[in-house]
Structures are given as C-alpha cells and as structure tokens.
N, C-alpha and C positions, 0 to 999 in steps of 0.2 A: 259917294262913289258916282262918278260917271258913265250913265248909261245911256248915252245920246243915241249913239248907235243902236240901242236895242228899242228904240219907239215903236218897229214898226210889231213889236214881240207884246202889246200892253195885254193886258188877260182884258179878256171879254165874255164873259157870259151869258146866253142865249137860253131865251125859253120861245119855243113856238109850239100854236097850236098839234097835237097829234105826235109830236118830238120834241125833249128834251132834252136837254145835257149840258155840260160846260167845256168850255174851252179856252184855256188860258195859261198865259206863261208865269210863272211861280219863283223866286228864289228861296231855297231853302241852307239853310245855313249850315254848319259844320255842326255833326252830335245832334243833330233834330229829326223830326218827324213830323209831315205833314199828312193829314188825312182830309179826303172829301167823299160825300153822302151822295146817295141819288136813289131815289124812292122809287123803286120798279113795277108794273106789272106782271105777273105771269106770263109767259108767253110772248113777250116783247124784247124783238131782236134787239140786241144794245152790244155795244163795240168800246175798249177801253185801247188809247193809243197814247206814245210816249217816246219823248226824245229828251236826255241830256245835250243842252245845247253850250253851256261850259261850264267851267271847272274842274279841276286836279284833274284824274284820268277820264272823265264823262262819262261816272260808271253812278250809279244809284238801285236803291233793292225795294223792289215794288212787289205787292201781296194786295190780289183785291179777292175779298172774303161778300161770303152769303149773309143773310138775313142769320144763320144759324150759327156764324162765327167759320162756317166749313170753307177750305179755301178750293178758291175757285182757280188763280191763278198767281204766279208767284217766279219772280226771276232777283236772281243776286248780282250783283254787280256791273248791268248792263247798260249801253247807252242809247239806245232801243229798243221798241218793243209794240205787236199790238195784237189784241185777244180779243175775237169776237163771240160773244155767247146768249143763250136765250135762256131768263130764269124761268125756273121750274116752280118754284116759290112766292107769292108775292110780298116783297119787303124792303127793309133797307140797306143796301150794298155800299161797300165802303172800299174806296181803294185807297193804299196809303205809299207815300214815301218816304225812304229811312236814307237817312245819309249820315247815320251817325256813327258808322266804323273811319269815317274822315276827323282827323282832328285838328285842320285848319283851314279844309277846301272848302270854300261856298259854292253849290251849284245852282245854272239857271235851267229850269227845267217845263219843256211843253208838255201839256195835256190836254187832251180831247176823248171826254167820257161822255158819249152821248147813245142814247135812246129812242127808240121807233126809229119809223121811217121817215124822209124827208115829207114833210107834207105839200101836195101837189097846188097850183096856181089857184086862186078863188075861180071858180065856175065852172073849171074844168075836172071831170067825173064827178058833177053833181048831177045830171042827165044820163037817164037807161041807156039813149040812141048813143050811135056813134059819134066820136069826136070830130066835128069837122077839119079840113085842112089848116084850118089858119091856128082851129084849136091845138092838134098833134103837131105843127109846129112851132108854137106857143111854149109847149111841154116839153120841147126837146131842145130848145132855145134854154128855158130853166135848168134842166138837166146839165146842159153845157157847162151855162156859167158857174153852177155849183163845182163842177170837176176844176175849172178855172180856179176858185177862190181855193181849191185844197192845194191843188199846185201849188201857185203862189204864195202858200201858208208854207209849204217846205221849202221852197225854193228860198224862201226869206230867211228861215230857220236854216238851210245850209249857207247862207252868207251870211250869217250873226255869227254863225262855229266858224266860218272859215274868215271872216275878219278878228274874232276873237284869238286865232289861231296864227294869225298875220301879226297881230298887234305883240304877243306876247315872241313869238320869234325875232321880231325888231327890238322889244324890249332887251333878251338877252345878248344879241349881237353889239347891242349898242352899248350892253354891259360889260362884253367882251373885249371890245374896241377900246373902252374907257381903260381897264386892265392892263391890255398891253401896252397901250400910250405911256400907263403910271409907270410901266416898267422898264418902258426901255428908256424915260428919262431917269428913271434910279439908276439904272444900269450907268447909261451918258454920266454921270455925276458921280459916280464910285469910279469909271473908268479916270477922270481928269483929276478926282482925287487920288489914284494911286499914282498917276504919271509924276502929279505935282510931289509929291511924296519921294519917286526917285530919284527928280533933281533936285530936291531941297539937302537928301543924303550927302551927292556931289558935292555941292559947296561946303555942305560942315566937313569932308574929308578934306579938301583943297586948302581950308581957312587951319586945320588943322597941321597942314605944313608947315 
C-alpha cells in the first residue's frame, strides 16, 4: 500500500527526563486489537488523546483501564477523543484499541499517551532567585514552540483525513464516470443495432414481392 502522503504521520516515541509518553501513528487492521503500556506514578498528571485519521466510518473503541483492570475510560465507536487524569495508584495503565466490529475496514489511527509535565529548559528553575529576563523569555520562547509543534501535529493529521477524503471522493467519481461512459456506449450499440434490425426487415418484405 501506498502511503507516501502519510510520512509526515510516522509514529515517534518520546521519552524525556521528568515526562513520558508516546506518540505515534498506528495502523490497525480490520477484527484487531492493539494495546499499549505506560508505567505511572501516583499523583502524576497524564493525558490520553486520539483521532481516527482514515478508514471505513473513522470510528474505533478505545478502553484505558487501571493497574487493577478498573476502567478509567472508555468510548465506542468514536473518531476522537481525549481524557485527562491523575492516578491514584501507582502501576501499569493500559489503553487499548479494538476495531474489530469492522470486517474489512483498516484504520489509521493517532495517539498521544503522555505523562508529567513538560520538563522546563536546563538551568532554568534550578536557582531559588528569580528568573532573569532573558531566562522568562527563554521559557516562554519553549512554551511557544511546544503549542507550535501540537498544532501542526493536528493541522497535518486534518490534511491526511481530508486528502484521504479527497482521494477516495475522486476515486468514485472516477468510477462513476467509467460507468456511465460503459453505458451510454452499450446504449449507442443496442440503439444501431435495433435501427439495423428495422431495415434489414424492409428488404426481406420488398425481396418477398
């Protein structure tokens, strides 16, 4: 399969100090079930996000369960979604996705399951005193371009769905088009066959004179 178009979609995995998580784009196939792990703290805010980005209706059934199997969260047949929560527990959390009420749709699907907080620039608030100016706008510089790279993380992801969505609208127009062409030349060719047919009639009466 051709997925030139989805390069800029490749799954990347991220661990940094103070925050972890992953984030990456998946295909999961018709009748399957993919799950991924992430070992938590107590008390550490962690955020689970998700988009069907194609296939059949871009619906998928996501369940992310506790260390104790209890479920934390849970949506059927949606094509987004995103839950933020702080375990109470410390263990291993599991969110999974099921596509297998589809019995020939493969989907492409983002996630971003990540943990703590972003961790701040080296050297800044490693110092009691205040941060100086060039440091607070150092941090707010970072800050920025982090909001920068989530945008353009959806922005990419809404023109993967909406080229995908282009592609496969031209596919059946162009199926369409095929269709009717076939039929109006069957048509042309039954019509000159029946014409030929009335004056072939003619002459066998005529000759029958």
């Amino acid at each position: 399969m051709e997925r030139g178009w989805l390069v800029v979609l490749l799954g990347v995995v991220c661990w940094c100090a103070g925050a972890a998580g992953v984030e990456l784009t998946f295909e999961l196939p018709d009748n399957a079930k993919e799950c991924f792990y992430e070992e938590i703290e107590k008390g550490t805010a962690s955020s689970l996000e998700f988009q069907v980005v194609t296939g059949g209706h871009y619906d998928v059934d996501v369940v992310l369960e506790g260390p104790s199997r209890q479920i934390l969260y849970r949506e059927i047949k949606q094509q987004y979604g995103q839950f933020q929560f702080t375990p109470e527990t410390t263990g291993t959390y599991q969110v999974c996705f099921s596509n297998e009420f589809s019995t020939f749709s493969h989907k492409l699907i983002y996630v971003d399951f990540q943990v703590g907080d972003e961790p701040q620039l080296p050297g800044v608030g490693e110092h009691f005193t205040a941060m100086t100016q060039m440091e607070s706008s150092s941090q707010k510089i970072h800050e920025d371009l982090n909001s920068v790279i989530d945008y353009q993380t959806h922005h990419r992801l809404r023109e993967a769905q909406s080229r995908k969505r282009a592609e496969d609208l031209n596919e059946r127009v162009l199926f369409w088009a095929v269709g009717e062409t076939l039929g109006i030349l069957v048509i042309t060719v039954g019509q000159v066959m029946v014409l030929k047919n009335f004056f072939a009639d003619k002459k066998g009466n005529q000759a029958s004179y």
